[in-house]
C-alpha positions in Angstrom: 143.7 120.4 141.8 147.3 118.4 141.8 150.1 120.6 142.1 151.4 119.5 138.6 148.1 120.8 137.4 148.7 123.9 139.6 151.9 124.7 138.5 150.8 124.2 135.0 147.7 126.8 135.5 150.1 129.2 136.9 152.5 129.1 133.8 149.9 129.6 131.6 148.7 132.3 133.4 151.8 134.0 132.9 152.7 133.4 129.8 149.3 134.6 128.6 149.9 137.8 130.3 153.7 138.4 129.4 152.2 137.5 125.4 149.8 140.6 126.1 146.2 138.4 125.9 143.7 140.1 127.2 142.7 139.5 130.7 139.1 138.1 130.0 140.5 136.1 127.4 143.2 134.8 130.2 140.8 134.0 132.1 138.8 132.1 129.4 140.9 130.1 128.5 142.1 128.9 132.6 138.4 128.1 132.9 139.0 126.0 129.5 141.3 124.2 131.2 140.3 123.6 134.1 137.4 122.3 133.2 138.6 119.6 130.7 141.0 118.8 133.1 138.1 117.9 136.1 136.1 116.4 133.9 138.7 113.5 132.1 141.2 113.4 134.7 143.3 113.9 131.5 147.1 115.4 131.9 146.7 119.4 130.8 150.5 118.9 128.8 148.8 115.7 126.8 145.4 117.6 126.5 146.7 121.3 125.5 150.8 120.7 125.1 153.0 122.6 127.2 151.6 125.8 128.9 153.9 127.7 127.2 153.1 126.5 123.3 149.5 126.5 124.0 150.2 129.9 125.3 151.8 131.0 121.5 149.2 129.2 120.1 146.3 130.9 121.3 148.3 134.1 121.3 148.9 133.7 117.2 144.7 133.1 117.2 144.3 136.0 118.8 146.6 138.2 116.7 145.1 136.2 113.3 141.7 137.7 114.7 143.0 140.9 115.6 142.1 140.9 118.9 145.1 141.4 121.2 146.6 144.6 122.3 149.9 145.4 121.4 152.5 144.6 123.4 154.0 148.1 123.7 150.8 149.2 124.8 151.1 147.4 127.6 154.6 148.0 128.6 154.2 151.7 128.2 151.3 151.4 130.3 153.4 150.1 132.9 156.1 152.6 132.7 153.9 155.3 133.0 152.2 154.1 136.3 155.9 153.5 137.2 157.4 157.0 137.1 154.3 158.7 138.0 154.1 157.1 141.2 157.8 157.4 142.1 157.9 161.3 141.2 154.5 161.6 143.2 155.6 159.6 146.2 158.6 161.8 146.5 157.0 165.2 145.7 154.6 164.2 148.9 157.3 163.2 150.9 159.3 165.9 150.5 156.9 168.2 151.4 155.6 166.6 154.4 159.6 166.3 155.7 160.6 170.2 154.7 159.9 173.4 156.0 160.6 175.4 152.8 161.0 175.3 149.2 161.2 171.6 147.2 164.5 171.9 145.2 164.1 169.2 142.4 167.4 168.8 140.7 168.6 167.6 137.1 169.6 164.5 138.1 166.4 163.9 140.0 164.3 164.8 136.7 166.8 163.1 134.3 168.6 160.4 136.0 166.2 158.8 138.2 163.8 159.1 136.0 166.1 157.6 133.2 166.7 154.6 135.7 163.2 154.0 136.7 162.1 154.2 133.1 165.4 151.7 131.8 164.5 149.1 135.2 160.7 148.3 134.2 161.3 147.9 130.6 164.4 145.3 131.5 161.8 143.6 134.0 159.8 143.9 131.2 161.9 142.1 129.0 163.5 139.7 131.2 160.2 138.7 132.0 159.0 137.8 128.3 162.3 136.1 128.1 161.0 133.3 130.6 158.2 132.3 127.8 159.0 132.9 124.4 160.0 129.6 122.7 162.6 131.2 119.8 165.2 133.4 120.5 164.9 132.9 124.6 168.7 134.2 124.5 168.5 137.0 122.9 165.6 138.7 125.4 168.0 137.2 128.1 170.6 139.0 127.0 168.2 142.2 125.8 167.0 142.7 129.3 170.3 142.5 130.7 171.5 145.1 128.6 169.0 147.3 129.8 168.9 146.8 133.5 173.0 147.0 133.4 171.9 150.7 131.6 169.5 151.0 134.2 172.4 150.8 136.7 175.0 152.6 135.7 173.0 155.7 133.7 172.3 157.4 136.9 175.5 157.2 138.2 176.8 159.1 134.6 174.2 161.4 134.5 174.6 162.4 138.3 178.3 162.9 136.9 177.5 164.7 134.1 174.5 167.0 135.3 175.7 167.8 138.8 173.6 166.2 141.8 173.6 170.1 142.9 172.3 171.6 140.5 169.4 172.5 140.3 166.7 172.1 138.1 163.8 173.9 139.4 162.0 174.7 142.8 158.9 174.0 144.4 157.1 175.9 147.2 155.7 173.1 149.7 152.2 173.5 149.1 153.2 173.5 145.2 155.1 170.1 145.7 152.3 168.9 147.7 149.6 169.6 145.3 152.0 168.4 142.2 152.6 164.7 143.9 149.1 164.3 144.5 148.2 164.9 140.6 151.0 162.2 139.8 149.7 160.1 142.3 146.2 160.6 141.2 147.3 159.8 137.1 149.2 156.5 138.4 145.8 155.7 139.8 144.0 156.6 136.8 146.8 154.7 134.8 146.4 151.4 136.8 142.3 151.9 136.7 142.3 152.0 133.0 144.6 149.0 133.0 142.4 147.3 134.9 139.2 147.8 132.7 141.0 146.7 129.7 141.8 143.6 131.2 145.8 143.7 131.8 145.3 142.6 135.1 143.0 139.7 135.8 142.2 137.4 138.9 142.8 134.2 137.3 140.6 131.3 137.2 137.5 133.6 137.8 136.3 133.5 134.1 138.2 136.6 133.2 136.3 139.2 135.8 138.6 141.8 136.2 140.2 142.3 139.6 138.1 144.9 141.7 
């Protein structure tokens, strides 16, 4: 494969997934592709258009046939696995690095939480923005909005809610056991994205990734 015909492949692939198609249909359609493309030695922009209008275009056939997820489903997904890990990670860690009682604070709970939530929807967003064909500058500016939210909420509720204060406590073991249950959803989170198909190796005739 010719780098042009690489780099084409690879923005496909991601304007697929930032459109929410399905990861077996993702994968279709890069075996589509490639395959034309091996067997004519034709250009994939004169045989398909550019990656990102063939993208729309097979996105639009997929939401005429009703067969593509929605794409808040997808982005909620995300979040979730998001916050779950961080607030498990830090439950373990704290617990591993304290001889007493796990003090989680309202800013914790609120304001990094807040943040993390506010950061993956503006990736989430900024992200679209690099594929959609109408309105490019208004996700541009969208996602800024939100990661400029992202930035400065924390920093306003820390004011507000008091870093000290806090919010509740955890005996070790309790804070121990409590970030492994988070961990174990944000693995249950990414599993089930997995087996729908959000994440796909590409170029593998839409197998899910193992």
């Amino acid at each position: 494969m010719t780098v042009l015909n690489k780099r084409y492949m690879d923005e496909l692939t991601m304007a697929l997934r930032v459109r929410n198609v399905d990861g077996r249909r993702v994968g279709e359609v890069l075996a589509e592709v490639e395959s034309h493309v091996a067997e004519t030695g034709e250009d994939p922009v004169t045989a398909f258009g550019p990656a990102r209008e063939y993208a729309a275009r097979v996105a639009a056939e997929l939401d005429a046939a009703g067969g593509k997820k929605p794409t808040a489903h997808a982005v909620l997904g995300g979040i979730a696995t998001g916050v779950l890990t961080y607030f498990g990670v830090g439950l373990l860690l704290g617990a591993i690095g304290s001889d007493g009682a796990i003090a989680v604070t309202r800013f914790e709970a609120l304001g990094v939480g807040i943040t993390l939530v506010l950061s993956l929807a503006a990736a989430f967003v900024l992200m679209r923005a690099t594929i959609v064909l109408k309105r490019a500058r208004l996700w541009v500016a969208g996602g800024v909005a939100l990661l400029l939210a992202a930035l400065l909420g924390g920093p306003i509720l820390k004011w507000r809610a008091g870093d000290s204060a806090t919010w509740v406590e955890l005996p070790r073991a309790g804070a121990a056991v409590a970030g492994g249950v988070l961990l174990a959803a944000a693995v249950a989170s990414l599993y089930r994205a997995i087996r729908e198909g959000w994440i796909v190796r590409p170029r593998t005739g839409g197998d899910p990734a193992p």
